[in-house]
C-alpha positions, -999 to 999 in steps of 0.1 A, spaced: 0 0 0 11 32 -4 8 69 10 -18 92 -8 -1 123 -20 -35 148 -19 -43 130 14 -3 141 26 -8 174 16 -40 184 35 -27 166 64 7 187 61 -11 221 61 -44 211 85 -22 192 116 -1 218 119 -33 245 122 -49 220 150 -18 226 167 -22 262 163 -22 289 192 -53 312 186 -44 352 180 -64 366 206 -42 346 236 -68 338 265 -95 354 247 -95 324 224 -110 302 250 -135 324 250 -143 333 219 -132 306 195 -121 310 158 -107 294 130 -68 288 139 -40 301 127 -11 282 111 13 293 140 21 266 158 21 269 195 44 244 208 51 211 191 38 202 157 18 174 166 30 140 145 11 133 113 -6 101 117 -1 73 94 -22 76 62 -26 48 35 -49 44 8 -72 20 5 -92 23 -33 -109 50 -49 -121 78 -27 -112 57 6 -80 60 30 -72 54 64 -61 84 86 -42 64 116 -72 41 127 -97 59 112 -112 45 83 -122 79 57 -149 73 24 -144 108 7 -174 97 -19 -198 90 10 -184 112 29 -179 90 63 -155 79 89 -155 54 105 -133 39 137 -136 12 164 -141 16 199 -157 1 231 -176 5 257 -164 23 284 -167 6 323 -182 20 354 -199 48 339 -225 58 365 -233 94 348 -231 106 307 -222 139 294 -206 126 265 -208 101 235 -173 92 228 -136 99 239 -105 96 223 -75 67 237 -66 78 275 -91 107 277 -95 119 309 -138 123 304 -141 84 300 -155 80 336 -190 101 322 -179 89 285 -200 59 265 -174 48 243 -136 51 240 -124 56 204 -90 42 190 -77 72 180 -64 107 188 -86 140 188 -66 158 165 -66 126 140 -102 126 144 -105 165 142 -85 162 107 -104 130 92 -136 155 97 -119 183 73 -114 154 46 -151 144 42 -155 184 38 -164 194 68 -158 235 78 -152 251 111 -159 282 98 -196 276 92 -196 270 134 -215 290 153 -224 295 191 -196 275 199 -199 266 238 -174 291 256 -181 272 287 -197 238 302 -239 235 299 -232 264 278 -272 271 274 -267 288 237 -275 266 211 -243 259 184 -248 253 150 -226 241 123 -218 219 97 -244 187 101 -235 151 109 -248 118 118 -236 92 142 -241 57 144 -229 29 160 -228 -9 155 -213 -39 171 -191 -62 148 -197 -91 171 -236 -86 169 -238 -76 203 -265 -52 187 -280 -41 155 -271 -6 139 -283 23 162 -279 62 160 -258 79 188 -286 98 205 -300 64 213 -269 62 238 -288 86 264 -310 76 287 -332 104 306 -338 95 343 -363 117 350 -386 115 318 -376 76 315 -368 77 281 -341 77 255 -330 112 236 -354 119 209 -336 121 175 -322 153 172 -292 171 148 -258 166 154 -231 199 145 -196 200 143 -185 224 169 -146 216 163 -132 223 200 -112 253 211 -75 260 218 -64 275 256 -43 304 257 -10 285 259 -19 265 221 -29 235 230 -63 218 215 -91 215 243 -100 180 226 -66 168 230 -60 178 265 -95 165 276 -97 136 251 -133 149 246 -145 140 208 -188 137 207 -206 152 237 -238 167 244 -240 189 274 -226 216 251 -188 217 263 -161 236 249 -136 210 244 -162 186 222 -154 186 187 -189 171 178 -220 183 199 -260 179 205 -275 212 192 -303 208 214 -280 195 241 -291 167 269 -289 172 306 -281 208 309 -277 219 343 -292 183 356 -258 171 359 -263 130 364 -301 125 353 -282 110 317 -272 80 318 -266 50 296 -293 37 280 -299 4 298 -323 -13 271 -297 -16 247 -279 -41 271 -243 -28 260 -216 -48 287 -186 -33 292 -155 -37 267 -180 -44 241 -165 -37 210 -182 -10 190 -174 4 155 -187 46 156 -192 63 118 -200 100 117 -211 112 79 -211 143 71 -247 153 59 -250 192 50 -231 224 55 -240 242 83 -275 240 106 -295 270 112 -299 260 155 -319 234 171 -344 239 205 -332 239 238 -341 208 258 
């Protein structure tokens, strides 16, 4: 197999950006924006990229489909989670104790396997500056699902994942938005630091979030859903596709 130039070349210019410090120091946190190419630290390491046929690649574990445009990566289910506020984390991150799933890859990988099936931070708005952030963000739309390669379960969509304690139901299905994460003042990415990829309780450092959000200010009445009987370590493969640009805001809930 053999590297895929195009791929290369986006991932040469993008990484580095992810990297990037944002201009306006610790306002950036803030208020964030689309970052510059100025590194603030360490160029992170470009990930392994290979491709696979026409229009597919892999991206370090993440599998990318630039004609459907779709990714697509394993994962499992995280243990002991007793609370949710978020979908999925990346390897190590430090939100898996209120995280369903823990992805096999990086948040910057999975930040810059986004930008390949198209999709743009700059169409982002109401970006949460700030956890239960009650403004609702909008932004380029995607779905999620989720299925288990050892038929554990059949094909579900991510929403399905949260469980409402008080109303005794699962999340209704509602519009997902790329919200792309933040940098701090010192350069680093919020996702990377927090490992934080898909969440819902509109957080700053989610690069994927619930426009309507889940569970604001009721921190612990979300939980896993319990009637889709997903153990523990059961293995889990997450795709996000990217379905239009960006979404004019969803309802508060």
């Amino acid at each position: 197999m053999y590297r895929c130039l195009a791929l290369s070349a986006i991932l040469a210019t993008s990484l580095p950006a992810l990297a990037a410090a944002q201009a306006a120091g610790g306002a950036a946190a803030q208020k964030p924006t689309q970052p510059p190419a100025q590194t603030g630290g360490q160029t992170p390491k470009q990930p392994p990229t290979e491709k696979l046929g026409p229009n597919l690649v892999r991206i370090g574990t993440i599998r990318v489909d630039t004609a459907a445009k779709e990714i697509t990566v394993a994962g499992k289910i995280n243990p002991d989670v007793r609370t949710l506020e978020f979908i999925a984390n990346a390897r190590e991150g430090v939100k898996a104790y209120e995280t369903a799933v823990t992805l096999d890859t990086d948040a910057i990988t999975f930040n810059a396997a986004l930008l390949l099936i198209g999709i743009d931070r700059s169409r982002s708005k109401n970006i949460p500056t700030r956890h239960f952030d009650t403004a609702v963000p909008s932004g380029d739309v995607v779905e999620i699902w989720l299925d288990c390669p050892k038929k554990e379960c059949q094909r579900f969509p991510a929403e399905r994942l949260m469980f409402d304690q008080e109303s005794k139901t699962p999340a209704s299905k509602g519009t997902w938005v790329y919200t792309g994460s933040t940098f701090l003042s010192d350069g680093r990415y919020l996702a990377e630091v927090d490992g934080a990829l898909i969440g819902f309780v509109h957080d700053p450092a989610s690069i994927i979030e619930y426009a309507a959000g889940a569970g604001l200010n009721r921190y612990g009445t979300i939980v896993m859903n319990p009637t889709l009987g997903l153990k523990a370590g059961a293995e889990v493969t997450l795709t996000v596709k990217a379905v239009r640009g960006a979404a004019p805001g969803a309802e508060k809930k």
